[in-house]
C-alpha positions as protocol buffer text, in pm:
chain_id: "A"
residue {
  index: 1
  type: UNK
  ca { x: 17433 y: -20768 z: 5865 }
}
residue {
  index: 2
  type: UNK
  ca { x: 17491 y: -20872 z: 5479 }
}
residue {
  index: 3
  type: UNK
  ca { x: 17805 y: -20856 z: 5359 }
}
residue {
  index: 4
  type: UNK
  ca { x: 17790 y: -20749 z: 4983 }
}
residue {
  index: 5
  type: UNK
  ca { x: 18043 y: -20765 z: 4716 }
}
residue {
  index: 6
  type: UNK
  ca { x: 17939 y: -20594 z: 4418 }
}
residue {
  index: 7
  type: UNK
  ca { x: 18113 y: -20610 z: 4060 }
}
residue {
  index: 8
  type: UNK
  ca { x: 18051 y: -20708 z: 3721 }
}
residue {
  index: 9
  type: UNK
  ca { x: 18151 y: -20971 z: 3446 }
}
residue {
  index: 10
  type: UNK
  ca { x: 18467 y: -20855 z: 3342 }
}
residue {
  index: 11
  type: UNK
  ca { x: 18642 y: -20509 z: 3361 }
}
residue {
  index: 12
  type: UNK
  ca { x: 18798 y: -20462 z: 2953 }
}
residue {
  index: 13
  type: UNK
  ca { x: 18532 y: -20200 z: 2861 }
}
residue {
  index: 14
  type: UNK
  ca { x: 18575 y: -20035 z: 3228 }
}
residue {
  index: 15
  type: UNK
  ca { x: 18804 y: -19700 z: 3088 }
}
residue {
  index: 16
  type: UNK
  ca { x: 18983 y: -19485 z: 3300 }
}
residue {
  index: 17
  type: UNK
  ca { x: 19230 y: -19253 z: 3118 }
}
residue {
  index: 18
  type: UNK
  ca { x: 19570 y: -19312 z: 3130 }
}
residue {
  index: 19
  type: UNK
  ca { x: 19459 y: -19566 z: 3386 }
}
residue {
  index: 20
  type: UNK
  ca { x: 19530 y: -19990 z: 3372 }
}
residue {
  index: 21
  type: UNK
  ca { x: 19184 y: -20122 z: 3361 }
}
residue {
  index: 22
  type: UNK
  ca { x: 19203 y: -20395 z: 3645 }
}
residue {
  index: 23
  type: UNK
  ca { x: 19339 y: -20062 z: 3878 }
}
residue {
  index: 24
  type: UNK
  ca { x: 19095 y: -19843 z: 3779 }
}
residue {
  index: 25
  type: UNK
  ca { x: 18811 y: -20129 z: 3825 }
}
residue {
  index: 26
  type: UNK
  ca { x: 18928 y: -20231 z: 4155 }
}
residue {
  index: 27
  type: UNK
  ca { x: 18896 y: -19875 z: 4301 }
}
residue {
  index: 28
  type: UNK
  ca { x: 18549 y: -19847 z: 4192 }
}
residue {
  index: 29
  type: UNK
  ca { x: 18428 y: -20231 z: 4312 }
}
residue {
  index: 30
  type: UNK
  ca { x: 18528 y: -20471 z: 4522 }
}
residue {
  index: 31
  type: UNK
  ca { x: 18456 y: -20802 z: 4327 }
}
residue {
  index: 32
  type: UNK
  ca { x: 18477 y: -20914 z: 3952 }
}
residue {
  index: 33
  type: UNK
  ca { x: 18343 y: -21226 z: 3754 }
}
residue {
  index: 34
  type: UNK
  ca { x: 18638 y: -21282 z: 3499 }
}
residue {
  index: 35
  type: UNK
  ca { x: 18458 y: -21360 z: 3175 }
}
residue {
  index: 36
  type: UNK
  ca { x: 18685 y: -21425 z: 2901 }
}
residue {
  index: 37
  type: UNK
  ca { x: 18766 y: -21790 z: 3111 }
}
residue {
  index: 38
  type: UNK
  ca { x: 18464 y: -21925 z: 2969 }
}
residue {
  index: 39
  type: UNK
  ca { x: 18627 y: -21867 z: 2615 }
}
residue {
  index: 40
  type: UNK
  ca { x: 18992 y: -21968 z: 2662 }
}
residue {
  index: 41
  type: UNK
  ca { x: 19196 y: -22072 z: 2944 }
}
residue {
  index: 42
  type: UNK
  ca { x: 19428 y: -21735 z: 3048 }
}
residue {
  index: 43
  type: UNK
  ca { x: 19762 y: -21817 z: 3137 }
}
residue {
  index: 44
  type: UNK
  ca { x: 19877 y: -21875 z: 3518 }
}
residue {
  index: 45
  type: UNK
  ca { x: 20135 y: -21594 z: 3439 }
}
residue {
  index: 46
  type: UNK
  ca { x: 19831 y: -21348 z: 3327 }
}
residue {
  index: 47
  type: UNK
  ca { x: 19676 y: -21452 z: 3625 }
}
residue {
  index: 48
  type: UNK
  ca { x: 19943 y: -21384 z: 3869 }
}
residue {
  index: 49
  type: UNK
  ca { x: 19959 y: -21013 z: 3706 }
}
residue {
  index: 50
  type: UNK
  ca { x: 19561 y: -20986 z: 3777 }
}
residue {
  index: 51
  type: UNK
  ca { x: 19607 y: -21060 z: 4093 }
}
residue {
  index: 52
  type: UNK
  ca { x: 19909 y: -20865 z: 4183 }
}
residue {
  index: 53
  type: UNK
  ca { x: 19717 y: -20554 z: 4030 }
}
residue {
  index: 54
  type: UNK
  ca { x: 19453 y: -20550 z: 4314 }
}
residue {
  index: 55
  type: UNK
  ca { x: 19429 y: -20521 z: 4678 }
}
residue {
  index: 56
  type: UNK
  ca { x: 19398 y: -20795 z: 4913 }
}
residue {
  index: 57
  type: UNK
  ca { x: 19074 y: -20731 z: 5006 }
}
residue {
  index: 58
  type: UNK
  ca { x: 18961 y: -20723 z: 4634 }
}
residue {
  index: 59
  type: UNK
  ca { x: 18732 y: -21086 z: 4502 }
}
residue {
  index: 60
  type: UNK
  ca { x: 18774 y: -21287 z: 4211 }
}
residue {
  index: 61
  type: UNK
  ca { x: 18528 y: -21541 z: 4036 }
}
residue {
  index: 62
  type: UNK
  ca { x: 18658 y: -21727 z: 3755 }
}
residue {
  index: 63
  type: UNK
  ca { x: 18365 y: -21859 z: 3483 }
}
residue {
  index: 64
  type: UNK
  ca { x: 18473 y: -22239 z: 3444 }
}
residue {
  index: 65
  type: UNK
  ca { x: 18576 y: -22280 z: 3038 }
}
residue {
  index: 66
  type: UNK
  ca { x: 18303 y: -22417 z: 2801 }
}
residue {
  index: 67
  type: UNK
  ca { x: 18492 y: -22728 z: 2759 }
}
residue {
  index: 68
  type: UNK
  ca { x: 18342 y: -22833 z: 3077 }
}
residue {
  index: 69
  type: UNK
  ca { x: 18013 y: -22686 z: 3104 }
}
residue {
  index: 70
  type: UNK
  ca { x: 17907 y: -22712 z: 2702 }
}
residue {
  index: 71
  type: UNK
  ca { x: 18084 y: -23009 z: 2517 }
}
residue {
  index: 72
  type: UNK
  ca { x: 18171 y: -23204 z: 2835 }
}
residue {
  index: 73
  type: UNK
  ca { x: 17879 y: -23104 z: 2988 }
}
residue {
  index: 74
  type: UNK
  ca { x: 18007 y: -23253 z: 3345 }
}
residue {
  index: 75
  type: UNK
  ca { x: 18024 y: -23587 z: 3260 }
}
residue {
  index: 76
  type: UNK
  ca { x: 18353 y: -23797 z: 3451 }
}
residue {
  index: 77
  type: UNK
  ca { x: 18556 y: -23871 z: 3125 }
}
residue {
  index: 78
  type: UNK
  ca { x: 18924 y: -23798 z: 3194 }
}
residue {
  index: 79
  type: UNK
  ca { x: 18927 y: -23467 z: 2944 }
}
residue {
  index: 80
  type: UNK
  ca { x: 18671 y: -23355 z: 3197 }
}
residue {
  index: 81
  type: UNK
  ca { x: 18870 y: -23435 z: 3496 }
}
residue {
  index: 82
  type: UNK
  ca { x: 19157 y: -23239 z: 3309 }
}
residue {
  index: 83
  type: UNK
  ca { x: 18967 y: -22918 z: 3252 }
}
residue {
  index: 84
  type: UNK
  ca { x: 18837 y: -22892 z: 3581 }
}
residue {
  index: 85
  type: UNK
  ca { x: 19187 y: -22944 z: 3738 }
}
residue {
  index: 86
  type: UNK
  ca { x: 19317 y: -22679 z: 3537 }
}
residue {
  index: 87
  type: UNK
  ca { x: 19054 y: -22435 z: 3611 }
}
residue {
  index: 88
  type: UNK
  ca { x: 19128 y: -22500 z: 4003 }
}
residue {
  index: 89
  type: UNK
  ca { x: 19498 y: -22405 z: 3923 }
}
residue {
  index: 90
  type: UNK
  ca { x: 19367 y: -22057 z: 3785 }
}
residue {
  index: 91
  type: UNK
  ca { x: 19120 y: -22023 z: 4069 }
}
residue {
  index: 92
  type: UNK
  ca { x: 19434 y: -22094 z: 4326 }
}
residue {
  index: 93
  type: UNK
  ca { x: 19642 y: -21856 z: 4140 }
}
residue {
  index: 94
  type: UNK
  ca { x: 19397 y: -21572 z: 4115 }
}
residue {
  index: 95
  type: UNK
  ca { x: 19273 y: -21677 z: 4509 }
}
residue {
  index: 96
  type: UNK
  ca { x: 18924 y: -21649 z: 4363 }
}
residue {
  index: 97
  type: UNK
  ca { x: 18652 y: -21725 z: 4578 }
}
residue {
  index: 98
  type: UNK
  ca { x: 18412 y: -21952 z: 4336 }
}
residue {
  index: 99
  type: UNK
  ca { x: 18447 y: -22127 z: 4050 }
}
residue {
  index: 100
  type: UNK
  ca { x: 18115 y: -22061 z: 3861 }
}
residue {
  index: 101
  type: UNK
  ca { x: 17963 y: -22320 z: 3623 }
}
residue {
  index: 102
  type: UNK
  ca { x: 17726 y: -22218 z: 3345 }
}
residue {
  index: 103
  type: UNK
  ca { x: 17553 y: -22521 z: 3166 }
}
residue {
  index: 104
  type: UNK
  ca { x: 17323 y: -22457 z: 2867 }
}
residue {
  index: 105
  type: UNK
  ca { x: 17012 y: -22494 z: 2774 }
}
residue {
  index: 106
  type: UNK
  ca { x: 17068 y: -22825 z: 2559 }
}
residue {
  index: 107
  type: UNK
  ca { x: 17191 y: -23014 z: 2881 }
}
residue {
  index: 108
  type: UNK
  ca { x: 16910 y: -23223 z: 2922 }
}
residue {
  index: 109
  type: UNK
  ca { x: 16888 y: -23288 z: 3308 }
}
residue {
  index: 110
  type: UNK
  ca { x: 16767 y: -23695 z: 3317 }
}
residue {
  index: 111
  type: UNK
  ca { x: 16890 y: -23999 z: 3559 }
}
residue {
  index: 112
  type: UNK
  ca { x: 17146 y: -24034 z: 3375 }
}
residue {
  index: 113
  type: UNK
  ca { x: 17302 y: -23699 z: 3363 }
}
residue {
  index: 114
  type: UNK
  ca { x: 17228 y: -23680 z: 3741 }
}
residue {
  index: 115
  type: UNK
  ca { x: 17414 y: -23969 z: 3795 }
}
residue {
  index: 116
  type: UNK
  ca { x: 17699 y: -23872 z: 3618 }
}
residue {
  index: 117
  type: UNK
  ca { x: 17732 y: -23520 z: 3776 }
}
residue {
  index: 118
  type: UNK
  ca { x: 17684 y: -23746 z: 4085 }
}
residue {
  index: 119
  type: UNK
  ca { x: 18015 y: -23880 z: 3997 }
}
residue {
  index: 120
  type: UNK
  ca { x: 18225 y: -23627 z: 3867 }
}
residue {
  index: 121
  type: UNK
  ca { x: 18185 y: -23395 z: 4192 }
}
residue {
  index: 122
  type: UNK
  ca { x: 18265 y: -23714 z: 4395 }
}
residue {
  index: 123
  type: UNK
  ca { x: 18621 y: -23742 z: 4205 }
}
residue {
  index: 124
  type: UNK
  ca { x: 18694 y: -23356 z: 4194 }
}
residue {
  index: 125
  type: UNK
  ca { x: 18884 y: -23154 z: 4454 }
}
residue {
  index: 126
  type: UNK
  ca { x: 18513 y: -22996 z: 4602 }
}
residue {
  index: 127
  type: UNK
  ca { x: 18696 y: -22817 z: 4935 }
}
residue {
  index: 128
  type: UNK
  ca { x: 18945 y: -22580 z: 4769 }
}
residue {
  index: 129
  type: UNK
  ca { x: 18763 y: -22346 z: 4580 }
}
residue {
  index: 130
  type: UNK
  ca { x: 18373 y: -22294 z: 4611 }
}
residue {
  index: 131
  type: UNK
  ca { x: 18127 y: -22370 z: 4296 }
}
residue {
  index: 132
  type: UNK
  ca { x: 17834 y: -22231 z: 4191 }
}
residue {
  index: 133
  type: UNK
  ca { x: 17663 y: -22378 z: 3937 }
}
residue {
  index: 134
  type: UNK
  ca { x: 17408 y: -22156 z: 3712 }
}
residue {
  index: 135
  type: UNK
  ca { x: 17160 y: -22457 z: 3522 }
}
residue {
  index: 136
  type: UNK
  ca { x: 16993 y: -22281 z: 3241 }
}
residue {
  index: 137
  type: UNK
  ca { x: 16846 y: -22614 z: 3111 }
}
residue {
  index: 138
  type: UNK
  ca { x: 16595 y: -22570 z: 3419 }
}
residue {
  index: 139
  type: UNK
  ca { x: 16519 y: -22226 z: 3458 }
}
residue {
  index: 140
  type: UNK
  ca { x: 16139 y: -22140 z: 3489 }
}
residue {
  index: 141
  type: UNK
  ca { x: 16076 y: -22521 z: 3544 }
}
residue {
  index: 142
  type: UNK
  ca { x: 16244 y: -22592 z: 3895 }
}
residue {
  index: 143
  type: UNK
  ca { x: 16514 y: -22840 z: 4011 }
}
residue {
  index: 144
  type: UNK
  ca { x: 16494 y: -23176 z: 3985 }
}
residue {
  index: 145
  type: UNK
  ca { x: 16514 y: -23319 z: 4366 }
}
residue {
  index: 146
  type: UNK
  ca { x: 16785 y: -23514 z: 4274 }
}
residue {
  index: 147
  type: UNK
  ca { x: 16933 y: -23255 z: 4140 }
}
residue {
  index: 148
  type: UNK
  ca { x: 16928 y: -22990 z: 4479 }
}
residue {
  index: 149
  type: UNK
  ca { x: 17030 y: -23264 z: 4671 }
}
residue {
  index: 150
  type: UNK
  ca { x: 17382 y: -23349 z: 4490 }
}
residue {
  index: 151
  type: UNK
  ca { x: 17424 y: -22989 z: 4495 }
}
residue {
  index: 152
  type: UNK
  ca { x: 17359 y: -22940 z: 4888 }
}
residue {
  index: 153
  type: UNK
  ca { x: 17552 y: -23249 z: 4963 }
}
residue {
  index: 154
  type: UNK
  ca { x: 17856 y: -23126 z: 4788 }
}
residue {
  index: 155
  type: UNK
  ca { x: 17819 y: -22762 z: 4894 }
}
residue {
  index: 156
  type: UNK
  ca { x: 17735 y: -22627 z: 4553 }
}
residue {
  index: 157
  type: UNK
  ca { x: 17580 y: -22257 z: 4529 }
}
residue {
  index: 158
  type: UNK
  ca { x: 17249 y: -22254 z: 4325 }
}
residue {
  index: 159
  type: UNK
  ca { x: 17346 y: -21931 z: 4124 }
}
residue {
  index: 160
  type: UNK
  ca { x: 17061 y: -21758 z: 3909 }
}
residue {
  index: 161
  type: UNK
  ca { x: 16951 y: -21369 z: 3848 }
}
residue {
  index: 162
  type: UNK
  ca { x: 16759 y: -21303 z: 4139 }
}
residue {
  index: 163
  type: UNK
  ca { x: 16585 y: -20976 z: 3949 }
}
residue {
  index: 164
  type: UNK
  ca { x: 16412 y: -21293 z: 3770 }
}
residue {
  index: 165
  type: UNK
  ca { x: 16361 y: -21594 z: 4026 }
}
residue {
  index: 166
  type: UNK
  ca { x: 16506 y: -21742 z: 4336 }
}
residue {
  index: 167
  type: UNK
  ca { x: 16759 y: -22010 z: 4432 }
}
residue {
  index: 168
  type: UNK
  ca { x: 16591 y: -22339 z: 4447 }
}
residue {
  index: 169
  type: UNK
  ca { x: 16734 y: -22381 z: 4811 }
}
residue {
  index: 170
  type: UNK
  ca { x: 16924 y: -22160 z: 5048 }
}
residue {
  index: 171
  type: UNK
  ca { x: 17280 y: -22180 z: 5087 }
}
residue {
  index: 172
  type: UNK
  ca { x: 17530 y: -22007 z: 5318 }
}
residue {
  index: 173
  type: UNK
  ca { x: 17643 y: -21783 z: 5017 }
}
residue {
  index: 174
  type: UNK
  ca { x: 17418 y: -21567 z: 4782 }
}
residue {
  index: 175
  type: UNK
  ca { x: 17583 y: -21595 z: 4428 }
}
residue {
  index: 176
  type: UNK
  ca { x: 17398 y: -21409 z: 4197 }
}
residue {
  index: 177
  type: UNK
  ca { x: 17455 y: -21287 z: 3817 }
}
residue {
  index: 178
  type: UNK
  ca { x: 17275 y: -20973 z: 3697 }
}
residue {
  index: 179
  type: UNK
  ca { x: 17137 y: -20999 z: 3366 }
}
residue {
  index: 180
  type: UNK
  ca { x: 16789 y: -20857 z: 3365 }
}
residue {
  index: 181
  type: UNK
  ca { x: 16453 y: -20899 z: 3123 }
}
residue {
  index: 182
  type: UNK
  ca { x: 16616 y: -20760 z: 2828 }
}
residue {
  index: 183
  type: UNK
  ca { x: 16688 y: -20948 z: 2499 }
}
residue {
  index: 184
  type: UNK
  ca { x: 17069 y: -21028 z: 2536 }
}
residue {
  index: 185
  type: UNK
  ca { x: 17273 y: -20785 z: 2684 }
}
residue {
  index: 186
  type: UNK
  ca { x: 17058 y: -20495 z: 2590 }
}
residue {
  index: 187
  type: UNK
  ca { x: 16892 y: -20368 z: 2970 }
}
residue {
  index: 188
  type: UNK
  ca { x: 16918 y: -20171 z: 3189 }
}
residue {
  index: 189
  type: UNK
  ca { x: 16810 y: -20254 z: 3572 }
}
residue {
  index: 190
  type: UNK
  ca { x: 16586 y: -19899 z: 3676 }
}
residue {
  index: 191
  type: UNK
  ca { x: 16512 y: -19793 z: 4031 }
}
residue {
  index: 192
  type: UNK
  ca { x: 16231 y: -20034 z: 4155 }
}
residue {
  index: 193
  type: UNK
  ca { x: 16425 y: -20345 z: 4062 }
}
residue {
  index: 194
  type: UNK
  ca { x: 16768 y: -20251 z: 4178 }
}
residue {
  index: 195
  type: UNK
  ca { x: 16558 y: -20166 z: 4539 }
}
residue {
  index: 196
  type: UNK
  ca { x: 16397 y: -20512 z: 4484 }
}
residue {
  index: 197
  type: UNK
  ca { x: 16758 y: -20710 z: 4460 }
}
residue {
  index: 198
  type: UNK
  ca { x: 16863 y: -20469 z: 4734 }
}
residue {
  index: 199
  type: UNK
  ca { x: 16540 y: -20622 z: 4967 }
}
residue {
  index: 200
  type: UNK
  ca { x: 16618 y: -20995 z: 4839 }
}
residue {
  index: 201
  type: UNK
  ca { x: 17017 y: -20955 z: 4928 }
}
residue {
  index: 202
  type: UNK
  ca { x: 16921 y: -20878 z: 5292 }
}
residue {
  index: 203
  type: UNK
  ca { x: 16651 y: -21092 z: 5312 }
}
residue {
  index: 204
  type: UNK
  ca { x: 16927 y: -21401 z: 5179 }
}
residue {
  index: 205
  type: UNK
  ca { x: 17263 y: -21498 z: 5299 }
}
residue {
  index: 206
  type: UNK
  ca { x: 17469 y: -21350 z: 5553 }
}
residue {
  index: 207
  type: UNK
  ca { x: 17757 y: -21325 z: 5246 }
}
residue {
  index: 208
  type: UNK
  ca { x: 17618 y: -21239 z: 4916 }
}
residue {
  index: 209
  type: UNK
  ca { x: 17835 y: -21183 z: 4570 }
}
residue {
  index: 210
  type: UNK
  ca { x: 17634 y: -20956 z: 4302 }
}
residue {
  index: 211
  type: UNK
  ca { x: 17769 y: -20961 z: 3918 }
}
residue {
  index: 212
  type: UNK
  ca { x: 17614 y: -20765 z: 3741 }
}
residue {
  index: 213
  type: UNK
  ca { x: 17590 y: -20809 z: 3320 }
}
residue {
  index: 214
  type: UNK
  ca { x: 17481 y: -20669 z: 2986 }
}
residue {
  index: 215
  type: UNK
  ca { x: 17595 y: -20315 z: 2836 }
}
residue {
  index: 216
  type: UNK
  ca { x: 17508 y: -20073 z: 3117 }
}
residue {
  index: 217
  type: UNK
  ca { x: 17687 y: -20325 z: 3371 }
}
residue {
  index: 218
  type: UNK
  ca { x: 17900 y: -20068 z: 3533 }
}
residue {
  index: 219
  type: UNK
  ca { x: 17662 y: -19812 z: 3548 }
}
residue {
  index: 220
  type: UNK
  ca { x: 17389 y: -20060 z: 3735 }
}
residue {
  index: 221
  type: UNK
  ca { x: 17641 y: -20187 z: 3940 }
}
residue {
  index: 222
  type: UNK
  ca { x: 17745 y: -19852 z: 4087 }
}
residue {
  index: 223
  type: UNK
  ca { x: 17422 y: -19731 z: 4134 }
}
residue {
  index: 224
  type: UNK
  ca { x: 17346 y: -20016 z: 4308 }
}
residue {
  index: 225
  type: UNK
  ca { x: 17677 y: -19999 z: 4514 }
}
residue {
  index: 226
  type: UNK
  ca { x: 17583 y: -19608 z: 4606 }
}
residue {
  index: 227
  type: UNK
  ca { x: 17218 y: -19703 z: 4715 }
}
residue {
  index: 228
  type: UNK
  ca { x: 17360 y: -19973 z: 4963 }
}
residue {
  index: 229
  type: UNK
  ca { x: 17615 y: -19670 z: 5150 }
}
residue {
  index: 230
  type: UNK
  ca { x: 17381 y: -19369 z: 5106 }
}
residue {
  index: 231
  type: UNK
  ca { x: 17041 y: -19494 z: 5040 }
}
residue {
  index: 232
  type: UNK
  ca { x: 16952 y: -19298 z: 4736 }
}
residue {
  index: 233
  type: UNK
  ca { x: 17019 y: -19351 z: 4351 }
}
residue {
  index: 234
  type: UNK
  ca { x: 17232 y: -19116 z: 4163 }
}
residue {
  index: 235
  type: UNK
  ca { x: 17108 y: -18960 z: 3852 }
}
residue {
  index: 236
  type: UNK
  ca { x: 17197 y: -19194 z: 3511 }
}
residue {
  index: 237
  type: UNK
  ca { x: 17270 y: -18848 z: 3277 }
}
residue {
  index: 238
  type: UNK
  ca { x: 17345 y: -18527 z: 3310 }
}
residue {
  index: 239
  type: UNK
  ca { x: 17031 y: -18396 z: 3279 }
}
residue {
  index: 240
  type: UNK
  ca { x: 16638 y: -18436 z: 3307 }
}
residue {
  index: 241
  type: UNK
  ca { x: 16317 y: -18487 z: 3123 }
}
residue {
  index: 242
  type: UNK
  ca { x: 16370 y: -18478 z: 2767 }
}
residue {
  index: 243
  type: UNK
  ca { x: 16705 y: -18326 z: 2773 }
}
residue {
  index: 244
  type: UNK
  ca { x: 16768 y: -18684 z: 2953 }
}
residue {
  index: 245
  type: UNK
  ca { x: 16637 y: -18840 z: 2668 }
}
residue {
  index: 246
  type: UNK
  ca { x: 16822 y: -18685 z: 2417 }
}
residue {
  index: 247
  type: UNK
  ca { x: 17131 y: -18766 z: 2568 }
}
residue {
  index: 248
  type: UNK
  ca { x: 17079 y: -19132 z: 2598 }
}
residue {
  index: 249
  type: UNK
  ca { x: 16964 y: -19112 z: 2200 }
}
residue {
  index: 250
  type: UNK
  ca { x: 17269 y: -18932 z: 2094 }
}
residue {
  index: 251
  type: UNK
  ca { x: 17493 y: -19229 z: 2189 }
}
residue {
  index: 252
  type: UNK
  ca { x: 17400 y: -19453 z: 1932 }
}
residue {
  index: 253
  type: UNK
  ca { x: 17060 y: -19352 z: 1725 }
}
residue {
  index: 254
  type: UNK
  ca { x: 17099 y: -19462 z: 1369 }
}
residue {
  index: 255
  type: UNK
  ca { x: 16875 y: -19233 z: 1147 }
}
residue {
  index: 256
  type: UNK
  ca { x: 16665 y: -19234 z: 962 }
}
residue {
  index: 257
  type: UNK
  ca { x: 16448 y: -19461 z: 1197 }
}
residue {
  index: 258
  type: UNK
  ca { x: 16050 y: -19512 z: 1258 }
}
residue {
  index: 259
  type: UNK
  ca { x: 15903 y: -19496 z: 1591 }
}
residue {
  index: 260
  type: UNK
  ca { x: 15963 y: -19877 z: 1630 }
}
residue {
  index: 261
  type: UNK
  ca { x: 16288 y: -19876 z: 1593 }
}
residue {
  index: 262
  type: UNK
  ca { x: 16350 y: -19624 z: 1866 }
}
residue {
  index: 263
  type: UNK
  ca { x: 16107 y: -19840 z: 2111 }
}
residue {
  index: 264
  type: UNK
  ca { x: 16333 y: -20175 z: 2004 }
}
residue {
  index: 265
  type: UNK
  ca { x: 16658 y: -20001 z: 2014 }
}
residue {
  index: 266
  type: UNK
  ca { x: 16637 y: -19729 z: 2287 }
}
residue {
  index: 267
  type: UNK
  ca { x: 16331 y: -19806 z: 2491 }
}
residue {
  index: 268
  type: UNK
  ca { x: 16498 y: -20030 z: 2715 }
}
residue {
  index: 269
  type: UNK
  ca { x: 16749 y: -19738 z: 2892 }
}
residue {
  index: 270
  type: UNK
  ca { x: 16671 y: -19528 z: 3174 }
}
residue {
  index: 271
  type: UNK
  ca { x: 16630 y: -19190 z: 3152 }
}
residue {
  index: 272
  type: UNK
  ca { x: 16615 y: -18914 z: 3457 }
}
residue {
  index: 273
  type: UNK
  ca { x: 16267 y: -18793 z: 3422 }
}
residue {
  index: 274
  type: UNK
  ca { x: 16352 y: -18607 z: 3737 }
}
residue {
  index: 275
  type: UNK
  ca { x: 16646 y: -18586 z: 3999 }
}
residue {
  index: 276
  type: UNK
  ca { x: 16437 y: -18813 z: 4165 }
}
residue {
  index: 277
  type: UNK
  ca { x: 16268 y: -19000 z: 3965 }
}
residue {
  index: 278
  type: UNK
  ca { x: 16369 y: -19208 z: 3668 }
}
residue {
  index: 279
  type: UNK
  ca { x: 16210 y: -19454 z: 3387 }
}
residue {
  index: 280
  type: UNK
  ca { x: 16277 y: -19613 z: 3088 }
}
residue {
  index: 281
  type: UNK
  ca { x: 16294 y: -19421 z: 2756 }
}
residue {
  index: 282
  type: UNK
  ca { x: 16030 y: -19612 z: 2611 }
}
residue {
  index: 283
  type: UNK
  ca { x: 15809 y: -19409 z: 2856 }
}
residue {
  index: 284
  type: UNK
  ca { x: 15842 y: -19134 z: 2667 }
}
residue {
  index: 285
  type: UNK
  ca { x: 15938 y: -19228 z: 2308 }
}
residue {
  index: 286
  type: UNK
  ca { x: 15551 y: -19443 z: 2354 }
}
residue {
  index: 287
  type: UNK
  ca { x: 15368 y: -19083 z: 2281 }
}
residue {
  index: 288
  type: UNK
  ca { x: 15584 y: -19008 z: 1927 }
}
residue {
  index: 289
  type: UNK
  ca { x: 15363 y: -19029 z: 1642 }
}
residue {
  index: 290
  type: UNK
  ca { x: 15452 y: -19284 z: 1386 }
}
residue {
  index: 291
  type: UNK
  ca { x: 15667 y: -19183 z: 1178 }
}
residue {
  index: 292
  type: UNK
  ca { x: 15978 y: -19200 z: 1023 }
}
residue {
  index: 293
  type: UNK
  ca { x: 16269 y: -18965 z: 1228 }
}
residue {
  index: 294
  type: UNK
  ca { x: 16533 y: -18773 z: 1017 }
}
residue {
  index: 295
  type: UNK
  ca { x: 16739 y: -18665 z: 1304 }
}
residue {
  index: 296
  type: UNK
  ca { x: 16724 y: -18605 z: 1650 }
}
residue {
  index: 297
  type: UNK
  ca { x: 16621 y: -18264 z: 1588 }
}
residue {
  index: 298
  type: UNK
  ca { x: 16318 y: -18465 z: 1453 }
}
residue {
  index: 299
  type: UNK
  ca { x: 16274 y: -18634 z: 1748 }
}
residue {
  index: 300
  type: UNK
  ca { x: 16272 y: -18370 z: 1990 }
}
residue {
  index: 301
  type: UNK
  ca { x: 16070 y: -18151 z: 1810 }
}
residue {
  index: 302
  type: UNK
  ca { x: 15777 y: -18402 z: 1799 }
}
residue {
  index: 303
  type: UNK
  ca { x: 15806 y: -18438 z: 2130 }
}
residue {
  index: 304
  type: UNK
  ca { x: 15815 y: -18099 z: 2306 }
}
C-alpha cells in the first residue's frame, strides 16, 4: 500500500490561537515543504528549534536557495559548490528527507548545460539527503534524454504537479508539488481533481510526498488528507447553495465590481452546492446579468 505524506509549502499563515504555528501545523499534517529557504538561508539554530518543535515521525523538505537554482543555475563554479554544501547542513539539521530544486524557466536546457549539471552532481555529496529537482524550463515539452538519464543515474526525483502532467520517468519516490491551473496562487483544487491525484498517488510509488500550494493550501490539503482515511470530502463552508456562495464572497469582494470581476476574482473557489456535491463559484456567478454590483446584497438578490 502507498504510503502518503501530505503537507503544504510552509506553515506561517497556518493560525491556531494561542498556538506556535509549527505545533499547531504538525498536529494537523505530517509533512511540510519549508519555503522561505528558497529566499534566504535560515539559520542552523532556527533550524534546530523547527525541528525540536515536531514529532519524530513528522517530514521536512527544504526548497534549495535561489542562489543555486536561479543565478547559479547548477553550474560547478565553487560559489555553487558552497551553496549546495550549506543547504545539506540545513537539510542534516532539520533531518529533512529531500532537498528540492526549482530551476526557472530562463534555464535553457542545451549540451552544454547538461554537461555541466553532469558535473556538478558528480562533485556533490548525492547519498545524504535525497533531491528532487522540479525543471520548469521543460514543462509541456518533455525531458531531454540526456537529461532523465543524469537524473536516474544519480537518483534524482523528477518532481512536477501531477494535477497537470506526469514524471518523465518513474522513480522509487513520488515527489509532487500542488499548484493547480490557476493564475499564480489563486486556485483551488475541487472534488474531481483531488480524486484524480488520489488515483495517480496509488497508481505511482510505493512512498509518495504531496505539497500542496497557492492560497487555499491548507484547506486542499486537508480535504485531501480526510478523503485518503474516510473516503469522502468534507464540506469547504458552512453552508450550501448560495448561502455557500455568499460566504466565500464575503471574504474579500471589493465593491463596487461588474460581473467580470467577480468571475476573475472569485470564480476560481469552491463552493458547497450541496453536502455532497461541490463546484466552483464561477458556476454560479456565470448566470448574473452584467452589471455593475453595489454590494453583496446586490449580488444575492440578482441571483435568487
Amino acid at each position: 500500500m502507498t504510503e502518503v505524506f501530505i503537507g503544504t509549502g510552509g506553515w506561517a499563515y497556518f493560525h491556531v490561537p494561542a498556538m506556535d504555528s509549527l505545533k499547531a501545523y504538525a498536529q494537523a499534517f505530517n509533512f511540510v515543504e519549508v519555503n522561505a529557504s528558497f529566499y534566504s538561508y535560515p539559520s542552523l539554530s532556527q533550524v534546530r528549534s523547527w525541528r525540536n518543535r515536531t514529532s519524530k515521525s513528522f517530514h521536512f523538505a527544504v526548497r534549495c536557495h535561489q542562489d543555486l537554482t536561479h543565478r547559479i543555475l547548477l553550474q560547478p563554479v565553487p560559489e555553487a559548490f558552497h551553496a549546495y554544501d550549506r543547504m545539506i547542513k540545513i537539510c542534516k539539521t532539520l533531518k529533512a528527507d529531500f532537498l528540492h530544486l526549482l530551476t526557472p524557466p530562463s534555464l535553457e536546457v542545451t549540451d552544454e548545460t547538461i554537461a555541466g549539471f553532469q558535473e556538478f552532481f558528480k562533485a556533490v555529496d548525492m547519498k545524504s539527503v535525497r533531491v528532487a529537482w522540479e525543471i520548469r524550463s521543460v514543462q509541456g515539452r518533455g525531458l531531454n534524454p540526456q537529461l532523465i538519464k543524469l537524473m536516474r543515474d544519480h537518483g534524482i526525483i523528477h518532481c512536477v504537479d501531477i494535477s497537470r502532467e506526469d514524471p518523465a520517468y518513474e522513480s522509487d519516490v513520488l515527489y509532487t508539488r500542488l499548484l493547480g491551473k490557476g493564475v499564480h496562487n489563486l486556485y483551488q483544487f475541487d472534488d474531481g481533481e483531488l480524486e484524480a491525484i488520489s488515483r495517480k498517488v496509488d497508481s505511482a510509488s510505493r512512498v509518495s510526498y504531496l505539497s500542496f500550494h497557492g492560497i487555499r493550501m491548507y484547506k486542499d490539503a486537508a480535504r485531501f488528507k480526510v478523503f485518503r482515511e474516510e473516503g469522502k470530502f468534507p464540506q469547504v463552508t458552512g453552508s450550501t447553495g448560495l448561502d455557500s456562495l455568499l460566504e466565500v464572497l464575503r471574504e474579500d469582494t471589493r465593491f463596487p465590481c461588474s460581473k467580470s470581476d467577480l468571475m476573475e476574482t472569485q470564480g476560481w473557489k469552491v463552493i458547497d452546492l450541496s453536502m455532497d456535491r461541490r463546484v466552483r463559484a464561477e458556476a454560479i456567478l456565470k448566470d448574473l446579468p452584467e452589471k455593475v454590483y453595489e454590494s453583496l446584497r446586490d449580488v444575492n438578490e440578482a441571483l435568487q
